[in-house]
RODO-2510 file (C-alpha; in nm, 4 decimals, decimal comma):
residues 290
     n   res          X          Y          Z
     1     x   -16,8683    -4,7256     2,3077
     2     x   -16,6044    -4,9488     2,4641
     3     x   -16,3471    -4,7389     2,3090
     4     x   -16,4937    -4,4253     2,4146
     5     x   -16,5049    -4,5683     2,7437
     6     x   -16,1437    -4,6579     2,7697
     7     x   -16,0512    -4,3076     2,7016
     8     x   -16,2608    -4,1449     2,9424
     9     x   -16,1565    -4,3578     3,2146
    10     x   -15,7994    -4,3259     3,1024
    11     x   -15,8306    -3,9325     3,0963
    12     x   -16,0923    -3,9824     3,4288
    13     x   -15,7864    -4,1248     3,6417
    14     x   -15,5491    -3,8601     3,5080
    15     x   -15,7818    -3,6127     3,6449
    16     x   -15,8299    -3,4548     3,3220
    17     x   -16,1938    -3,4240     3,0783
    18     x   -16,1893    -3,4542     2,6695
    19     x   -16,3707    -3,0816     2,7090
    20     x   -16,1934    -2,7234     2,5654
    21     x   -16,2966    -2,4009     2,4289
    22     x   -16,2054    -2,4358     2,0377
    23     x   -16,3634    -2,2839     1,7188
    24     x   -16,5655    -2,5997     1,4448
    25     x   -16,2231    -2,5622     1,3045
    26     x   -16,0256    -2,6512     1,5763
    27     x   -16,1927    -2,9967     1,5756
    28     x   -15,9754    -3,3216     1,6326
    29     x   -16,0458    -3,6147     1,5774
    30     x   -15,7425    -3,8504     1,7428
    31     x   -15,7234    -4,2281     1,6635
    32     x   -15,4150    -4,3778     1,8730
    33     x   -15,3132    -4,7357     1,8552
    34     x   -15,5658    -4,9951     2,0311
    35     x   -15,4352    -5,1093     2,4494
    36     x   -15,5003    -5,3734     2,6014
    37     x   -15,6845    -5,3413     2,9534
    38     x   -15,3596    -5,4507     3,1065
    39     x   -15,2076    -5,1379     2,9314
    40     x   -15,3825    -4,8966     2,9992
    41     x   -15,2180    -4,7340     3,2963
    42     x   -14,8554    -4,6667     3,0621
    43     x   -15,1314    -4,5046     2,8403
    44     x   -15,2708    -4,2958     3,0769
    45     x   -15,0072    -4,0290     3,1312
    46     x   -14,9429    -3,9998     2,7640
    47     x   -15,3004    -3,9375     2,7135
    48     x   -15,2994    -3,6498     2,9900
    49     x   -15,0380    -3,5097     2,8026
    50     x   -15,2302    -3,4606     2,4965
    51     x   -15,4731    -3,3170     2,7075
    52     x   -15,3172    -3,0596     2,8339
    53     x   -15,1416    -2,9920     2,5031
    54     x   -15,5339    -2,9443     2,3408
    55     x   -15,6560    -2,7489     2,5712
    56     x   -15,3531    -2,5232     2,5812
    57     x   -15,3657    -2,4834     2,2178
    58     x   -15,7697    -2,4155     2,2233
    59     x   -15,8431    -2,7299     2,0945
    60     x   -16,1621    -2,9511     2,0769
    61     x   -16,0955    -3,3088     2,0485
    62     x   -16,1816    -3,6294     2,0564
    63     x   -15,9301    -3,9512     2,1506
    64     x   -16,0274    -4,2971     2,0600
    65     x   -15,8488    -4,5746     1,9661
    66     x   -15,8014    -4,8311     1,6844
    67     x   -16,0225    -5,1466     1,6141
    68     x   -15,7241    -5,3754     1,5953
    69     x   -15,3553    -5,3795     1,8410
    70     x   -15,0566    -5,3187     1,5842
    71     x   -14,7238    -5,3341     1,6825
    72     x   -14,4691    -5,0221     1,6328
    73     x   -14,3807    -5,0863     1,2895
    74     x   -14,7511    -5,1020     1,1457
    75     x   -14,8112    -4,8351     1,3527
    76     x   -14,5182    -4,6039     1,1823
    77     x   -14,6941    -4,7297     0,8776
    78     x   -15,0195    -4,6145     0,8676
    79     x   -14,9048    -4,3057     1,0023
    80     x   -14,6225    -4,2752     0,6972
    81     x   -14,9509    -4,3275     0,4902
    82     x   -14,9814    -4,7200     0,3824
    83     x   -15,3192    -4,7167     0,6054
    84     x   -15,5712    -4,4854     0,7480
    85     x   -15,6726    -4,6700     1,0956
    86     x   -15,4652    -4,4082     1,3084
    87     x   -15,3292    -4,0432     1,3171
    88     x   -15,1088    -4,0315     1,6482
    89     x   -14,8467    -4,2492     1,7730
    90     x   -14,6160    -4,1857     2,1062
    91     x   -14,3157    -4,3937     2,0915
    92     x   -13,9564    -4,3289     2,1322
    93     x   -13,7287    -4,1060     1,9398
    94     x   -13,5628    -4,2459     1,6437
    95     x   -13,4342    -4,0960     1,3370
    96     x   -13,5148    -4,3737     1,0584
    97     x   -13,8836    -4,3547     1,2230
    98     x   -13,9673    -3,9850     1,2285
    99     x   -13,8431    -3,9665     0,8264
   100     x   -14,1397    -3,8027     0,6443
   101     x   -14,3756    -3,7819     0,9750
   102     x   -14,4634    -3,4593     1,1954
   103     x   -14,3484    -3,5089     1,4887
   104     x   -14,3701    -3,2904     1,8310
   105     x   -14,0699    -3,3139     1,9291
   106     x   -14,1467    -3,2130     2,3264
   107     x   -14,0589    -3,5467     2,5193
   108     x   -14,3487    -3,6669     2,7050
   109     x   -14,1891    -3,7965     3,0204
   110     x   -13,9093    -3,5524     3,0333
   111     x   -13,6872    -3,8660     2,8998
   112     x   -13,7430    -4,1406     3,1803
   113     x   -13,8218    -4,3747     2,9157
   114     x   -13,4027    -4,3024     2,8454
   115     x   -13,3563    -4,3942     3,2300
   116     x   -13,3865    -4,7573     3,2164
   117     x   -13,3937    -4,9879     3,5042
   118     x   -13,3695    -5,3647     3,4961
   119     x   -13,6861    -5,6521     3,5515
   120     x   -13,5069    -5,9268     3,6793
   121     x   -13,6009    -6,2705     3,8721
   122     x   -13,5632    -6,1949     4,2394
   123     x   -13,3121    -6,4175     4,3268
   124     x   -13,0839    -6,2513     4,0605
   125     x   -12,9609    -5,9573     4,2935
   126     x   -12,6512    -6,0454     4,4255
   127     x   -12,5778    -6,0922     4,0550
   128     x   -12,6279    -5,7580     3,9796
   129     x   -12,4674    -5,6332     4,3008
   130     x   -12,1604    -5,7097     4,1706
   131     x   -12,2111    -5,5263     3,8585
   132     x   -11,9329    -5,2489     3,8887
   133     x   -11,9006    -5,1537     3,5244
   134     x   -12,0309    -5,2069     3,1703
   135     x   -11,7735    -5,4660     3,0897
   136     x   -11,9538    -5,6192     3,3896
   137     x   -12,3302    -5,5864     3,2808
   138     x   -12,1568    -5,7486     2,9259
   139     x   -12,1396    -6,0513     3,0696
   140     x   -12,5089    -6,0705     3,1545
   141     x   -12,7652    -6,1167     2,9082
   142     x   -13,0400    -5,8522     2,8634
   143     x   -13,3468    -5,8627     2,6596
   144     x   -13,5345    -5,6134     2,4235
   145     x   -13,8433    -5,5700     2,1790
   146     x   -13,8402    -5,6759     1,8244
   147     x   -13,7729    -5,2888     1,6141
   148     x   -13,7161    -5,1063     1,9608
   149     x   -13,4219    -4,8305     1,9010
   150     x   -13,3396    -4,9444     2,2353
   151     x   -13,1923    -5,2626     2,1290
   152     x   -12,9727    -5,0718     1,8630
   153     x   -12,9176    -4,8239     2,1477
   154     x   -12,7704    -5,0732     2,4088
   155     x   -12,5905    -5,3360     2,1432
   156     x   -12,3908    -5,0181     2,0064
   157     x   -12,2850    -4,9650     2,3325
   158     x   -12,1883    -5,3553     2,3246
   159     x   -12,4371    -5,4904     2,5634
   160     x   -12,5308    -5,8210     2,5338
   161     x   -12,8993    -5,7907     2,4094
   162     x   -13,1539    -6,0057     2,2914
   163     x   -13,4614    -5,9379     2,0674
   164     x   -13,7661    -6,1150     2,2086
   165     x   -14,1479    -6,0498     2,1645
   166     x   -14,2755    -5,8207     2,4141
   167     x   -14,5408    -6,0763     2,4988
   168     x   -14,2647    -6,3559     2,6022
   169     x   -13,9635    -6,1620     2,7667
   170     x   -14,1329    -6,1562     3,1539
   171     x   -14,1510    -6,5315     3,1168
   172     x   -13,7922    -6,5807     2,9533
   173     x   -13,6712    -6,3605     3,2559
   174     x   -13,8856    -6,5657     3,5003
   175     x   -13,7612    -6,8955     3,3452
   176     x   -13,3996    -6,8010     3,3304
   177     x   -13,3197    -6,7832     2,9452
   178     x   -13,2707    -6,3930     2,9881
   179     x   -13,0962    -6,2030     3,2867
   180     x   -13,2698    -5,8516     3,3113
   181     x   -13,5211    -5,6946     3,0810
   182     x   -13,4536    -5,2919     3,0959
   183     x   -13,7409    -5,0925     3,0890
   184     x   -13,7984    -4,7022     3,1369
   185     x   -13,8124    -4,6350     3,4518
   186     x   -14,1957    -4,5236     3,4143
   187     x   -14,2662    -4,8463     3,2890
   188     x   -14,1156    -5,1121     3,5029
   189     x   -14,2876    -5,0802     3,7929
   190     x   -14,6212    -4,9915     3,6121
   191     x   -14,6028    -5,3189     3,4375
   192     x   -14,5057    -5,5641     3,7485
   193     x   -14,7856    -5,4245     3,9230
   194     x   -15,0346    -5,5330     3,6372
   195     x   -15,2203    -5,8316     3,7388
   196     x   -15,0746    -6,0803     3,4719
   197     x   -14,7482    -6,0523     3,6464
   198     x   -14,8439    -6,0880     3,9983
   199     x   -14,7473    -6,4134     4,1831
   200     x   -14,3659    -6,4364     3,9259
   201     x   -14,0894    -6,3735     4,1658
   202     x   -13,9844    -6,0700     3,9311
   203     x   -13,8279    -5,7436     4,0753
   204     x   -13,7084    -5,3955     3,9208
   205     x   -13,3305    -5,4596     4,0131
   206     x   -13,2165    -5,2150     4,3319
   207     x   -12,8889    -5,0466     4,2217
   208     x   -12,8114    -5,0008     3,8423
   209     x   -12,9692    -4,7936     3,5684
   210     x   -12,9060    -4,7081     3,1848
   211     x   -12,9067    -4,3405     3,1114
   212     x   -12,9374    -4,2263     2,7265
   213     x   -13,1141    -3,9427     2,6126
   214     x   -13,4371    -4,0838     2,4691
   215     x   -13,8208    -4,0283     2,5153
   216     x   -14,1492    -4,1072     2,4140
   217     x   -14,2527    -3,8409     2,1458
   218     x   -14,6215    -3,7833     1,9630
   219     x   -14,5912    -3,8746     1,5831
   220     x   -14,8668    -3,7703     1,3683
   221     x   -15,0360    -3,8825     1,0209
   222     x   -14,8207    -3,7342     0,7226
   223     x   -15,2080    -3,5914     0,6427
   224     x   -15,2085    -3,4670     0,9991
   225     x   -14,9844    -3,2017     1,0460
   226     x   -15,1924    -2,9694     1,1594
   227     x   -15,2643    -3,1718     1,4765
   228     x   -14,8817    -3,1744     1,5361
   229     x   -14,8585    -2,8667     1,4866
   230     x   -15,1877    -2,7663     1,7545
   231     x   -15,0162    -3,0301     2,0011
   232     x   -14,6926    -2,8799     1,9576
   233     x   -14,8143    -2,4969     2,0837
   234     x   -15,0098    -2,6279     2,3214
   235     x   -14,6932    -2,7829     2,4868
   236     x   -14,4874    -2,4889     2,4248
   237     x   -14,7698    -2,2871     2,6246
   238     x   -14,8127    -2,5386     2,9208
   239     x   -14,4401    -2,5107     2,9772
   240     x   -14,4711    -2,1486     2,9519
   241     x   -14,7397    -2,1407     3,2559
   242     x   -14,6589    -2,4478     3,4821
   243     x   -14,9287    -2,6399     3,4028
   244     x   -14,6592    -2,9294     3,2422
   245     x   -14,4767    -2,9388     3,5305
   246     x   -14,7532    -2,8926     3,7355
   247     x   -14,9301    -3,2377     3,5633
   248     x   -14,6008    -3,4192     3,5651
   249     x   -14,5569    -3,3855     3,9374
   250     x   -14,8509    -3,4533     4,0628
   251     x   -14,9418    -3,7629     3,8468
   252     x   -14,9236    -4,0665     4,0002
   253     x   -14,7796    -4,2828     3,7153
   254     x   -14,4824    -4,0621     3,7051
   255     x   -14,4369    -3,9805     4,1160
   256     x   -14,5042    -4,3395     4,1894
   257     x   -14,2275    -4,4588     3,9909
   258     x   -13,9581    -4,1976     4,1011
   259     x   -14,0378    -4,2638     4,4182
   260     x   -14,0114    -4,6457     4,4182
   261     x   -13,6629    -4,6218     4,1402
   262     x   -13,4960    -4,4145     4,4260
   263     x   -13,3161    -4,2756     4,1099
   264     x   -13,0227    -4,0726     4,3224
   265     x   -12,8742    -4,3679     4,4483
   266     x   -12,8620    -4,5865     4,1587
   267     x   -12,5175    -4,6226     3,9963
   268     x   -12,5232    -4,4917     3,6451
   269     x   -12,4012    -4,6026     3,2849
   270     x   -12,4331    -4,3056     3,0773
   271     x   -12,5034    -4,4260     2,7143
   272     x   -12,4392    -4,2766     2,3680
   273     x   -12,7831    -4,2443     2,1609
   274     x   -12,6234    -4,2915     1,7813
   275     x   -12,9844    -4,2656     1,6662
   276     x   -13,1486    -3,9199     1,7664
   277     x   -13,2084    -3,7259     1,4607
   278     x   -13,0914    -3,3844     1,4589
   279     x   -13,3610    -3,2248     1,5253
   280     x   -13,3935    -3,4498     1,8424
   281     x   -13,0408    -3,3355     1,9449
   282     x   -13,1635    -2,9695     1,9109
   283     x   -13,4240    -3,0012     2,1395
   284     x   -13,3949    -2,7745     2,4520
   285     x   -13,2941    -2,8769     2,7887
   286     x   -13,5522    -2,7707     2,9667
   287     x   -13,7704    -3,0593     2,8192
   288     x   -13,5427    -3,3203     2,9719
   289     x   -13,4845    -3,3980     3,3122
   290     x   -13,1303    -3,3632     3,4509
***
């Protein structure tokens, strides 16, 4: 019941219901990886996502998740078949990761998870301000998630990255062992506003930002393609009539953070992504934002 009730408020916020017109044999049932309460508002647009994509494709569903919290790389594992405790992942594009496993490849956030700005200890600005190129940011010290393409991303660009736990960078940033944590731009001021981080003197950094083509992406059970294949029409068809575009600017999680990241007047560092598959590199422009 808890779970159900996580979902519901999730989709409640988003201003979205778990109801659609669907045959018996259109039936879903989605098991995502387990959030913590503290998570739950990244999880919310991604979940009004697959919303829209059901109901677009006809679909009836239902979207719990998972007893337990796994990390990304158990996650890719049950879904590649070593487990059976989920069928749908979102997580970013990566090539080693999407080997054997539907994916849809129709980027979630139209790539802002590829526009990453920096979480950095207030007092750090002036630091940043006289970042004027990479070779510049090299000499600072960023930090990154154990198994995150990101890290691979930025270090073969030759950043200066660190692999930390997720759980630990926000204090390593706050206690001065790491300069600026980059996040997607959808995510960094989502997660500062969360209640475990109020009262640190952290800050999304006021002038930089990392550009590389990357997204979050739905993955899917190897014994779940069908439901990649439903979530893929349905996104095709939302695009089609307006209603993606119509969710994605109107949701707060999204406008919130473009209007606080004051994107246009950020200096950018256009990155190489080595690790798109091809069949991420083939996908459209119109699912990207320029």
């Amino acid at each position: 019941m808890q779970r159900r009730c996580f979902v519901l408020a999730a989709l409640g916020a988003a201003g979205v219901t778990l109801r659609a017109h669907a045959t018996p044999a259109d039936r879903f049932d989605i098991v995502y990886p387990h959030y913590q309460p503290e998570d739950r508002a990244r999880a919310a647009f991604p979940l009004a996502v697959l919303d829209l994509a059901m109901k677009s494709a006809g679909a009836e569903y239902v979207a719990r998740q998972a007893d337990v919290l796994m990390e990304r790389g158990r996650a890719l594992a049950e879904l590649a078949g070593r487990g059976n405790a989920i069928n749908l992942l979102w997580t970013s594009t990566d090539a080693a990761a999407e080997q054997g496993l539907p994916v849809v490849r129709i980027p979630i956030n139209r790539g802002l998870i590829g526009h990453r700005v920096f979480v950095i200890r207030k007092d750090r600005q002036a630091d940043f301000d006289r970042v004027q190129s990479l070779a510049d940011l090299k000499s600072l010290t960023g930090g990154q998630g154990l198994g995150w393409v990101d890290t691979r991303i930025m270090r073969a660009a030759n950043l200066n990255i660190n692999t930390v736990p997720y759980e630990t960078v926000f204090d390593m940033i706050q206690g001065g062992r790491l300069d600026y944590f980059p996040r997607g731009v959808v995510e960094a001021f989502a997660e500062l506003d969360e209640p475990r981080h109020r009262g640190r003197d952290l800050v999304v950094e006021k002038r930089l930002l990392l550009k590389y083509r990357s997204d979050f992406i739905f993955y899917v059970s190897a014994e779940h393609e069908s439901l990649a294949r439903t979530i893929n029409s349905g996104l095709v068809k939302a695009y089609l009539d307006g209603s993606y575009m119509r969710l994605f600017n109107s949701h707060s999680y999204i406008q919130d953070a473009l209007a606080r990241a004051d994107l246009a007047n950020r200096k950018v560092f256009v990155l190489d992504n080595p690790y798109l598959s091809e069949g991420d590199r083939q996908i459209p422009d119109k699912y990207w934002m320029g």
